[in-house]
N, C-alpha and C positions, 0 to 999 in steps of 0.2 A: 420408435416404439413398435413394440409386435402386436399387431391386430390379433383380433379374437381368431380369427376365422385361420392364420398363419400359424398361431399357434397351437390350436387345433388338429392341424395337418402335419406341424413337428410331435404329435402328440406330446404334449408339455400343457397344464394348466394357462388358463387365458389368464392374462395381469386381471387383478381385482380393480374395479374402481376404488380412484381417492373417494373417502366419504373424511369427514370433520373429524372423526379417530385418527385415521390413518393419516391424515395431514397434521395434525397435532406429533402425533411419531415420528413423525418424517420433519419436523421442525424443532422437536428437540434432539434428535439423535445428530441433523447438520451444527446445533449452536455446542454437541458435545465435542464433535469431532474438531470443529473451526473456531476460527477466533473470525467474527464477523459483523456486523453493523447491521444496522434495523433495513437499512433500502438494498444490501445483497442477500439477506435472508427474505424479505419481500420477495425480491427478484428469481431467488432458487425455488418458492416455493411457489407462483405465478407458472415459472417454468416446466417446473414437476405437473402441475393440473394439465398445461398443456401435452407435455409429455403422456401421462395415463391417464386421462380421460378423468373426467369426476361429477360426480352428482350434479344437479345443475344446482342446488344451493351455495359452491365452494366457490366465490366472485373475489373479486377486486377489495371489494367492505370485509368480507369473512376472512381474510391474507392477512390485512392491516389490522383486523383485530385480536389475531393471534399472534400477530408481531407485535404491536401496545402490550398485549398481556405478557409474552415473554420478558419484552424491555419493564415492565412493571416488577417482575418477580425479578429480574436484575441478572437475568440469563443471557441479555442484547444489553450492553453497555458501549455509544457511540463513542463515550470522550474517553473511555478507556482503551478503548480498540484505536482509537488518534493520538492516544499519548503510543500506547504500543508501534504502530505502525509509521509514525512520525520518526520516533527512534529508533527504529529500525534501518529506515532508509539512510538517517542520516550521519548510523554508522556506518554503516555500509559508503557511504560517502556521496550519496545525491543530494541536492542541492534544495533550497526553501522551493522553489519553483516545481520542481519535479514532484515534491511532501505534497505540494497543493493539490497537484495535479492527482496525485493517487487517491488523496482523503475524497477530493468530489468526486472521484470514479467509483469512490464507496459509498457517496454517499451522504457524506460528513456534512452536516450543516454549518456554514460561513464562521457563524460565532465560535462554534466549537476549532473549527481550522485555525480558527485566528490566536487562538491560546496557545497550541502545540506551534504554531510558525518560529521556527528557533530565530531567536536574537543572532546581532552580527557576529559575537563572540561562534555561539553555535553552530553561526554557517561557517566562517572562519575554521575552526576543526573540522567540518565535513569535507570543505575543500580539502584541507590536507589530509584528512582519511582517503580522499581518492587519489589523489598525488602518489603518496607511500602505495597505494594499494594496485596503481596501472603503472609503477616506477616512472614518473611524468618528473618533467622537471630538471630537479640537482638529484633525484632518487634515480634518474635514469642509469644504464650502466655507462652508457659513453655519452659525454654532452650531445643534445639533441642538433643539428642543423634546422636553416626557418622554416622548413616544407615542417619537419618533422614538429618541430616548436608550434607550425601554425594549426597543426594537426590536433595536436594536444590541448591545444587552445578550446578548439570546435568542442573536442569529448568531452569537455571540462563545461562549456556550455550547455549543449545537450545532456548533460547530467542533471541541470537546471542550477548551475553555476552562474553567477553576472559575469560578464568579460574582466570589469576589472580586475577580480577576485582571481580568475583564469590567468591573466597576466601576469600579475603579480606572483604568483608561485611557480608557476612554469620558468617567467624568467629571472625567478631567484637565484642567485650566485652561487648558494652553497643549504646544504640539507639545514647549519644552525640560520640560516636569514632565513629560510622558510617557514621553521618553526617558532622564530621569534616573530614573525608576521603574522602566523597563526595566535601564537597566545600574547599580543598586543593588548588586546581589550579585554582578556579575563585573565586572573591568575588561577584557576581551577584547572584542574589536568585535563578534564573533559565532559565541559557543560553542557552534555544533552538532554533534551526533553523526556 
């Protein structure tokens, strides 16, 4: 942040303090621009005070009550921001583990996560959205050897894949055993959250 006194000297106006207007602006204009959850709008707007300085009445109670009011008028919706970002990841191809880990870094309350957590069917597709999507596997261009196999394994973990799930499509024979592996437990094209 540019002190008064800095900016003064770049002759540029000094930043206005936050007052409860200007924090109000500054919390609708981030829920227009973002797609975001009640504890990172908290967070952004905790941050900014620190950032520009503000009246002493803008606390901890004054943040949360205009994050309630916004989540009230249905401008912060968590379970819709967890169905959103749920499916997202896991087309993109990350794994139940990895969804969890994002939703609490948002924020997401237990119950709420535990809705969005895709069924085995679910994770089953996401695993092979990352398969197809890193050429892992039978998708590879030349059969993989077992450094490379055990390679693919790891990334397939770290996705937040289970091992088994990793194994199992990595050392599928052919692209149709992969996808028959995948849509075993659902007949739906692609059951995500």
């Amino acid at each position: 942040m540019v002190s008064k006194e800095t900016a003064k000297k770049r002759g540029k106006p000094a930043p206005a303090e936050l007052d409860q207007s200007r924090l109000r602006d500054l919390a609708l204009s981030y829920v227009a621009r973002f797609a975001t959850s009640s504890a990172k709008l908290e967070a952004y707007l905790i941050r900014k005070i620190r950032e520009k300085g503000a009246v002493e009445d803008l606390g901890p109670d004054t943040v949360r009550a205009l994050v309630d009011r916004l989540v009230e008028l249905g401008y912060v919706d968590d379970a819709a921001y967890a169905r959103a970002k749920a499916g997202g990841l896991l087309r993109r191809g990350y794994g139940a583990r990895r969804v969890d880990q994002a939703l609490r870094g948002a924020g997401i309350a237990e119950d709420v996560r535990d809705e969005v957590r895709p069924d085995e069917a679910g994770a089953r597709h996401a695993a092979l959205a990352l398969v197809q999507k890193r050429r892992f596997g039978p998708y590879a261009v030349q059969p993989p050897d077992m450094a490379k196999r055990e390679k693919q394994i790891a990334a397939m973990i770290r996705a937040g894949h289970g091992f088994d799930t990793a194994r199992a499509l990595i050392e599928a024979g052919s692209i149709d055993e992969a996808e028959e592996w995948a849509m075993e437990l659902d007949d739906d094209a692609f059951p995500m959250v």
